[in-house]
N, C-alpha and C positions, 0 to 999 in steps of 0.2 A: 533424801536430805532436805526435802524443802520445808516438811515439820519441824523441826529443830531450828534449820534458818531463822524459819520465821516467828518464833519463839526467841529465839538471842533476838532476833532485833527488835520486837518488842520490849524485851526489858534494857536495852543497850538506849534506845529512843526513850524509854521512860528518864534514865540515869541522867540525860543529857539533856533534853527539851522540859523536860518536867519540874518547875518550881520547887515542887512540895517534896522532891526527892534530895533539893541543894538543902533545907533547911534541917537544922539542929535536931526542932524540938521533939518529944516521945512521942506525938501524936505522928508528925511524918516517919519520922523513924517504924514507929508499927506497921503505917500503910505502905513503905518501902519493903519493910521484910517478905509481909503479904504479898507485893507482887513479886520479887523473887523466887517466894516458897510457891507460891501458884504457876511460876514460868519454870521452877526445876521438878514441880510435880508431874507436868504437863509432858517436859522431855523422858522424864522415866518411863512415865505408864505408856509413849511413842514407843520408845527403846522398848518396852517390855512385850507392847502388842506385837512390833516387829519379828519379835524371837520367837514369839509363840507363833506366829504364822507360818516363820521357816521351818521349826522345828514340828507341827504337822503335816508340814510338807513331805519335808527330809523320811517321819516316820510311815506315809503314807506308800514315798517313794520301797524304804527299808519293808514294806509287809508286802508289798505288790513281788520284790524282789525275789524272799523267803518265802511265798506261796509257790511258783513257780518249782522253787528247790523241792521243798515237800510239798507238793500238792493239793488241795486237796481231792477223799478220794468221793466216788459217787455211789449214791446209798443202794445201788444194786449192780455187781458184774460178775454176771453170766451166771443169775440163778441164786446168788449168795448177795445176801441182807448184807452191810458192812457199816461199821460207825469205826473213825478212831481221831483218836486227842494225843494232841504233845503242849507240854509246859515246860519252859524253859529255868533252869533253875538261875540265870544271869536276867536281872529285871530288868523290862525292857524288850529283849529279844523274842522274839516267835519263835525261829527255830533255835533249837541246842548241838548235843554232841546224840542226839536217840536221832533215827530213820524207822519210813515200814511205806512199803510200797506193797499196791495189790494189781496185777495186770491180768486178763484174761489171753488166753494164747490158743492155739491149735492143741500144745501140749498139754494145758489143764488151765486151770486162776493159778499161777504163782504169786507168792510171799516171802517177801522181806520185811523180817523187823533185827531193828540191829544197834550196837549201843559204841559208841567213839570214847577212846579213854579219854576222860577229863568231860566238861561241858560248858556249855554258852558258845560266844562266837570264834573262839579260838580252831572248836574243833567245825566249823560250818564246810570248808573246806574238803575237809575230808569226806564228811556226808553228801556231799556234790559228787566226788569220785567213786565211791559208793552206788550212789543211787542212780547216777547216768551210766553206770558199766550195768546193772541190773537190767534197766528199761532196754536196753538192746539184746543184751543174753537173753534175757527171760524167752523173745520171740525166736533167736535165731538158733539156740542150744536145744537138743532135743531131749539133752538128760541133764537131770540138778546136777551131778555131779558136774557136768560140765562148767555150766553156769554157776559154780562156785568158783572155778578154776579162775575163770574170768572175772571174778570181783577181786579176788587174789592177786591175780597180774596186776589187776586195776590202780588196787589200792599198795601195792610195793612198789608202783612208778610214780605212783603222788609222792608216796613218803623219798624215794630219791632226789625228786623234784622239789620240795619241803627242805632238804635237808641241806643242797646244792643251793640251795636261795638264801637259807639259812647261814651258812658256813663256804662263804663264795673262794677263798683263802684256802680251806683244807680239802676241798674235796664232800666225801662220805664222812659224817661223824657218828658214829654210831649213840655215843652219850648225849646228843642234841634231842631238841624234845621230836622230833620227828621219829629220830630212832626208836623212841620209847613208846612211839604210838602202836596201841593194836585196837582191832571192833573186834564185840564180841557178833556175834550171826545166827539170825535161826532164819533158814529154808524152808519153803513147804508147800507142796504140787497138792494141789485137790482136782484130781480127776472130776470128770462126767458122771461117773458111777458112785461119786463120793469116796474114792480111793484115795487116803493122805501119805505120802512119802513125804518125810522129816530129812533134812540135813543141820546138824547143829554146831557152831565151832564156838561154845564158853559161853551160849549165851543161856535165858531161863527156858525149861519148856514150858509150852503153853499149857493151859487148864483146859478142857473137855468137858463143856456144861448140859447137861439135861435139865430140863422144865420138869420132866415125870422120871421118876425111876423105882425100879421092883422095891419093897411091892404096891402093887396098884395102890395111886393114889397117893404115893410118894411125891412130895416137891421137892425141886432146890437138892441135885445132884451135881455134885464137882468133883473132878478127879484131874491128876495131871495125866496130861498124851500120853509121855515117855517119861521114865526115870534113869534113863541108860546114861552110861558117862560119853557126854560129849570130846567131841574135837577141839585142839586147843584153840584160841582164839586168831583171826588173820590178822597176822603182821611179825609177830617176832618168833616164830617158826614158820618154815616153808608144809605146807599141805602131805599127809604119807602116798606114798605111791594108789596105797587102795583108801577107799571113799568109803566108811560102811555109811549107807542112808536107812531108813527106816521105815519100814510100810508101818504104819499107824492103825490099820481097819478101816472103816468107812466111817464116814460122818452122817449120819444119817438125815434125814429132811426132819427138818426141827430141832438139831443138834445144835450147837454151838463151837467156837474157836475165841477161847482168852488169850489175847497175847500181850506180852507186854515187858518192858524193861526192871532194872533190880532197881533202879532209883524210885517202885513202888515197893517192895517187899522192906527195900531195906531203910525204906523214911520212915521215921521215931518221931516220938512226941514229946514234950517237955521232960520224963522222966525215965529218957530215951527206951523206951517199948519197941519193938517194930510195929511197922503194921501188919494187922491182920488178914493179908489179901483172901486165904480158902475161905473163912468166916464171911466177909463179906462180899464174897462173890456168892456163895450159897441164898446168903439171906438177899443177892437180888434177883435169881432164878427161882427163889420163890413166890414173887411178885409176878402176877400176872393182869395182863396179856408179856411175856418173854422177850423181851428185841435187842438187838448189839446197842441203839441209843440209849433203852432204858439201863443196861447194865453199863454203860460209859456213865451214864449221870451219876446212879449211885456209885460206883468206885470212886470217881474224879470227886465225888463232895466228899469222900467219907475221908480221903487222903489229904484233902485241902483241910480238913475238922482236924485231925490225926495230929498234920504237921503247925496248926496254927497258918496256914494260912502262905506259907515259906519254906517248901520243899528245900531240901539239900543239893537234892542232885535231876537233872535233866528226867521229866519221868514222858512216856509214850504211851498209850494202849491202843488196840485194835481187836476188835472181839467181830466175827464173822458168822452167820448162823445159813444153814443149808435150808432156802427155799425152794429147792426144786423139788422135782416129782420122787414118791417115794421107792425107796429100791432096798431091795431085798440085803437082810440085816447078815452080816458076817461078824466070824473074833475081832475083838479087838484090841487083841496082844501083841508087843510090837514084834515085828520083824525085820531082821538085818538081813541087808543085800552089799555083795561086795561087788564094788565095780572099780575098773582100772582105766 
């Protein structure tokens, strides 16, 4: 307050001590306005730096916050190359309603990527309950299946808890927006050996990129993992007694992993199109030298071109490529394993 102060009392001191401020004529009269308009310029542009200093603060404090939530991840665990991006479709916000977590474990590199109905900061909440129930399973469950079971729990005690905060007077509401919440989910164990077991509940499957593919000398190969019909999404049914997961084949050293949320597939452009995600993901596994950054850049720009600049909806990628040693090539047609 002392800028301001001392801005009123200079012009309060002018009004009163100053001759040329009592008199009539046009010529004081301008040189009064003048120093008014100079002493209320003076308190805005205070007022204005003020705010702007808080509010780099405030957002300094807000990204320090939402990094911790999502992470981020480091460009190599345990053998596997990694790059991934989230954009928020509420401006402003770092994180949305998208998650993807990648942990190395005894059991393999586990993955989470996974999408919160709705986006921006309404759903941050939930991707908190989410991603803190993973970070513990991932190490202490020895099978996906389990470690699904437990994001499930996880995420049907928020939403109680959601719903109880929400509607303190009735109880459970089922029609309250808690009720209505579900994530979609994709799971996925990448063994030592490059062995991929998939768990999916609603959400997309990933793309499967090669650099080279038959015949020799082939660039820029893309195909999806799995086409099989997932599990419904967690939240607004309970999980079936049996689990089917997916062995996927191997991934082999120099292979790749696209993953990524529908608020890429299904962002349009002015003449509402979708985009084209197989198209351009081919033409960036044709560009060499290969890497999960290079293929982050070009999707992330060709989406931000796509949409004009203002996606719709909360979008995530994570594309993963196997640096390890090479290991002998197996099918890689999926297989269903039931486990209870």
């Amino acid at each position: 307050m002392g800028l301001p102060t001392a801005w009123g009392a200079m012009a309060i001191t002018y009004k009163l001590a100053c001759p040329l401020a009592r008199e009539d004529g046009l010529g004081a009269r301008i040189v009064t306005c003048a120093v008014f308009f100079a002493v209320g310029t003076g308190l805005i542009l205070h007022v204005r730096t003020t705010l702007l200093r808080e509010l780099r603060q405030i957002r300094r404090i807000a990204g320090a916050a939402q990094n911790v939530l999502l992470r981020p991840l480091p460009p190599r665990i345990d053998g596997l190359n990694v790059a991934a991006a989230q954009l928020s479709a509420d401006h402003g916000a770092i994180v949305g309603g998208d998650l993807y977590e990648v942990i190395a474990t005894e059991h393999g590199v586990r993955v989470v990527m996974g999408d919160v109905r709705g986006h921006g900061l309404g759903a941050i909440a939930t991707v908190a309950a989410v991603l803190g129930s993973f970070r513990e399973a991932a190490h202490d469950e020895p099978r996906l299946d389990r470690v699904l079971r437990r994001l499930d729990r996880a995420l049907a005690r928020h939403l109680r808890e959601r719903t109880r905060a929400e509607h303190p007077s009735s109880g459970l509401d089922p029609d309250g927006p808690a009720g209505e919440e579900f994530v979609t989910l994709l799971l996925l164990e990448i063994r030592r050996d490059g062995e991929v077991y998939a768990l999916n509940c609603g959400h997309p499957w990933p793309y499967l990129l090669r650099s080279h593919a038959e015949p020799a000398g082939v660039r820029g190969h893309v195909e999806r993992l799995s086409c099989l019909e997932p599990l419904p999404p967690l939240g607004p049914f309970p999980l079936p007694a049996e689990l089917p997961y997916v062995r996927c084949g191997k991934l082999l050293p120099g292979e790749g992993l696209f993953l990524h949320t529908d608020g890429v597939e299904d962002a349009r452009d002015g003449r509402g199109r979708f985009f084209p995600l197989p198209a351009v993901l081919t033409d960036a596994v044709r560009v060499q030298p290969v890497s999960p950054q290079s293929v982050l850049r070009a999707v992330f720009s060709q989406v931000l071109r796509h949409t004009g600049g203002t996606p719709a909806d909360d979008i995530a990628l994570l594309v993963l490529r196997n640096d390890r040693k090479r290991v002998p090539a197996q099918q890689v047609h999926p297989v269903i394993h039931h486990v209870t």
